[in-house]
KEKE-3310 file (N, C-alpha, C; in steps of 0.2 Angstrom, whole numbers, plus 5000, padded with zeros to 4 digits):
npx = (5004:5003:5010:5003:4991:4989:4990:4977:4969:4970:4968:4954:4948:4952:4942:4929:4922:4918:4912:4898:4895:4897:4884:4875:4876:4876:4862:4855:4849:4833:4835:4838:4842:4850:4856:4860:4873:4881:4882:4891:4902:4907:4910:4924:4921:4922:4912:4900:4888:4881:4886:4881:4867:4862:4869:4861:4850:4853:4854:4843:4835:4840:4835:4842:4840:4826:4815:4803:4794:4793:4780:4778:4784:4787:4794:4797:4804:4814:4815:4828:4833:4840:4837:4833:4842:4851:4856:4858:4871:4878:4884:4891:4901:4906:4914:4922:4929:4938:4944:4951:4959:4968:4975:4982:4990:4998:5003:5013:5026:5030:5015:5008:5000:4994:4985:4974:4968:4973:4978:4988)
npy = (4994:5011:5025:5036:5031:5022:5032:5039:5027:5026:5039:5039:5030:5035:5045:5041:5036:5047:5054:5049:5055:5069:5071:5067:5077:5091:5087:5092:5102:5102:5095:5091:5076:5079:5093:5092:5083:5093:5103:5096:5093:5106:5111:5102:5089:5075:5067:5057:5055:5042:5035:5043:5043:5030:5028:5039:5032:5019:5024:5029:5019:5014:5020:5035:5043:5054:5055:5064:5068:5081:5089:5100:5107:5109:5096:5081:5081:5073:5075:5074:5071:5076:5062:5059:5050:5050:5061:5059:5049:5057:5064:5056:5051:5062:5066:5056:5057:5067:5065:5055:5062:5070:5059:5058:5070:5067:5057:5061:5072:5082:5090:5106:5110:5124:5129:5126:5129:5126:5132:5126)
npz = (5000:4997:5003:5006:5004:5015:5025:5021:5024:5038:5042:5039:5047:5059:5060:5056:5069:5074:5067:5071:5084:5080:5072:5081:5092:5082:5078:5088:5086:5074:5057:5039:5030:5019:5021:5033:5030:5022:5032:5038:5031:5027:5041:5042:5044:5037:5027:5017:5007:5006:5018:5028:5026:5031:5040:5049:5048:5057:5067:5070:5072:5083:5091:5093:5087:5083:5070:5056:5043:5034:5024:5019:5009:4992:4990:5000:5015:5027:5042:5055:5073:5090:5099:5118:5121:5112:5116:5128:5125:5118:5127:5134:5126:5120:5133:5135:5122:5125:5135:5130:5122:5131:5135:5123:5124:5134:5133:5120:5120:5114:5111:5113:5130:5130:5123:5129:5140:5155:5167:5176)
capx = (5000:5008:5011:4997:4984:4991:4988:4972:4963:4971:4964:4948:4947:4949:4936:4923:4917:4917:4903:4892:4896:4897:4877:4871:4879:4872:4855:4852:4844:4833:4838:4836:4851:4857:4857:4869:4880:4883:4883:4896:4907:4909:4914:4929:4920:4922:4906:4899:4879:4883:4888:4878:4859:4863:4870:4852:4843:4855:4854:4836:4833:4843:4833:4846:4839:4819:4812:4800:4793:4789:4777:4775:4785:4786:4798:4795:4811:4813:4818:4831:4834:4844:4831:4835:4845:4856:4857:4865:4876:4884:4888:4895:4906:4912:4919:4927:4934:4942:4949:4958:4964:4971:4981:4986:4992:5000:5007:5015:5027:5029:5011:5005:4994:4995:4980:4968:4965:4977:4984:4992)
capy = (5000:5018:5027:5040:5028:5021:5037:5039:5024:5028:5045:5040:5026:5041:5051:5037:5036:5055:5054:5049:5061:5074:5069:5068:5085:5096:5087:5095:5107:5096:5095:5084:5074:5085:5100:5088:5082:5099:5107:5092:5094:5114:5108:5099:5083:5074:5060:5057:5053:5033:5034:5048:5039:5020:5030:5039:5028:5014:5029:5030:5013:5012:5027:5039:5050:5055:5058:5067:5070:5089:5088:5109:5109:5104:5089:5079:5081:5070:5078:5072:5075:5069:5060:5060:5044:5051:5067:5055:5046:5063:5068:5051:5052:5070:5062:5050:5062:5071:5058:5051:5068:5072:5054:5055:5075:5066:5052:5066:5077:5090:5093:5113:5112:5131:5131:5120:5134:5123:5137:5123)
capz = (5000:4994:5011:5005:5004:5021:5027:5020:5027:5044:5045:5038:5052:5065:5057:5059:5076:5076:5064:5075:5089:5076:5071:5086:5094:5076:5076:5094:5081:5068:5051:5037:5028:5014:5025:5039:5025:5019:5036:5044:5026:5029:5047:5041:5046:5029:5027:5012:5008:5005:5026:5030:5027:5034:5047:5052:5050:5062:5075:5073:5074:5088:5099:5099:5083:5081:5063:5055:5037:5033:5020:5017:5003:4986:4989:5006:5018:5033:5048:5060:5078:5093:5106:5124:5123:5111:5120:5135:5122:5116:5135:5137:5119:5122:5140:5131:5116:5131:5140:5127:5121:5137:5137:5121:5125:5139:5127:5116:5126:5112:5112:5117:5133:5135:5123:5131:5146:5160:5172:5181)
cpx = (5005:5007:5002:4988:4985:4989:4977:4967:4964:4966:4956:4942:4944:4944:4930:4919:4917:4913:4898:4891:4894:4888:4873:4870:4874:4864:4852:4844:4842:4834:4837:4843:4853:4859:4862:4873:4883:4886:4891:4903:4911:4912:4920:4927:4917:4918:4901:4892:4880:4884:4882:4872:4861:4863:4864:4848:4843:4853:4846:4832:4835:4840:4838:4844:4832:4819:4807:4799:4790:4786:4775:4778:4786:4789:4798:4801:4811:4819:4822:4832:4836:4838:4835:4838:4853:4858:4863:4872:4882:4886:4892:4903:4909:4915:4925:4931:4940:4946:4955:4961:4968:4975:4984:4992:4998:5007:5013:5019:5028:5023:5010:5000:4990:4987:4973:4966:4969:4982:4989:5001)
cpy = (5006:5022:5033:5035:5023:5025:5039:5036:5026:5035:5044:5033:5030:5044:5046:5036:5044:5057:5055:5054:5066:5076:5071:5075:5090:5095:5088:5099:5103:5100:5089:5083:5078:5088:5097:5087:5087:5103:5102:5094:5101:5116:5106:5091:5078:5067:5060:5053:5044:5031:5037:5043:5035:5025:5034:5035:5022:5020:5028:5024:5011:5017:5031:5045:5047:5056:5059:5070:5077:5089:5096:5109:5104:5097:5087:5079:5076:5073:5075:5078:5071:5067:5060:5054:5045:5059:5064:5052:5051:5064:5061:5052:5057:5069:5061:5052:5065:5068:5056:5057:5070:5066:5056:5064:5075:5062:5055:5072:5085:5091:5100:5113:5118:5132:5130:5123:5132:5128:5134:5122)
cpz = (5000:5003:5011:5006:5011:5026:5030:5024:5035:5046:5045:5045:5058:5064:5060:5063:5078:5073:5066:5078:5085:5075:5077:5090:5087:5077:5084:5090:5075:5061:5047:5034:5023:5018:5032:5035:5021:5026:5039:5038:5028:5035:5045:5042:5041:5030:5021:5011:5007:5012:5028:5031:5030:5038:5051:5051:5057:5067:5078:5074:5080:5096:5100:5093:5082:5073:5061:5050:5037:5024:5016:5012:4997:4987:4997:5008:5022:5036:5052:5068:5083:5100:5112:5127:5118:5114:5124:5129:5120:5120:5134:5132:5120:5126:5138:5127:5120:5136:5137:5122:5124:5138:5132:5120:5129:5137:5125:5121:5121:5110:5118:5121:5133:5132:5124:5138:5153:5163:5176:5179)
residu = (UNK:UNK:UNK:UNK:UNK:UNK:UNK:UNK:UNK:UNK:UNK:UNK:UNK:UNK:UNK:UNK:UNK:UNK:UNK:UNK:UNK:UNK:UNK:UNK:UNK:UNK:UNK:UNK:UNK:UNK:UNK:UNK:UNK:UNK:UNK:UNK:UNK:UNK:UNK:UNK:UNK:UNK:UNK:UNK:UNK:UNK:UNK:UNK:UNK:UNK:UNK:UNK:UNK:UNK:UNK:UNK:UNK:UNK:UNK:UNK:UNK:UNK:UNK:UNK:UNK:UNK:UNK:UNK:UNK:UNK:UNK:UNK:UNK:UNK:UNK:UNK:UNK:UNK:UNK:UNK:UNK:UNK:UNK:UNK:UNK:UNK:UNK:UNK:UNK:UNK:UNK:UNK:UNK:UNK:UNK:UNK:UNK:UNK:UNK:UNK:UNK:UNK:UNK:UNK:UNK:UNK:UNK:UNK:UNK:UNK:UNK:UNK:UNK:UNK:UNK:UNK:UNK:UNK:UNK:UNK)
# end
């Protein structure tokens, strides 16, 4: 494998489970999918509509995203939104993003704490 596409699958590995979190966090406020995979791309949070759908629908299947068809305009949108089970899951995931930022900040000694707000 060329180091770039070694590269590549690596980062897109770490991206992965950021997704979710990512989903969940943004659909505090509902929205329907083009408008998240346009809004998460502009983010920097590169996911592509082939992931995106599957991926709403497993969340919604799994109780941690509501949904809802808006039928006002010309073309039916379906609404996404985070239920109160993904609400707990995004608190619990953000923890956890944070935990293991702070190990691997800890890991890494030339890592800058100065801008993560740490007076100590």
């Amino acid at each position: 494998m060329h180091p770039n596409e070694t590269t590549a699958g690596h980062v897109q590995e770490l991206r992965r489970g950021t997704v979710v979190l990512a989903c969940l966090i943004r659909l505090r406020e509902p929205d329907y999918g083009y408008a998240l995979l346009e809004s998460l791309n502009g983010l920097g949070i590169t996911v592509d509509a082939n992931t995106l759908y599957p991926l709403l629908r497993r969340l919604e299947k799994q109780g941690l995203l509501t949904s809802e068809w808006n039928t006002d305009e010309a073309r039916p949108r379906k609404f996404y939104r985070t239920a109160p089970d993904g609400e707990a899951l995004a608190t619990e995931l953000t923890a956890e993003w944070h935990r293991i930022d702070e190990a691997l900040a800890r890991l890494d000694p030339t890592t800058d704490d100065s801008s993560k707000g740490d007076a100590s």
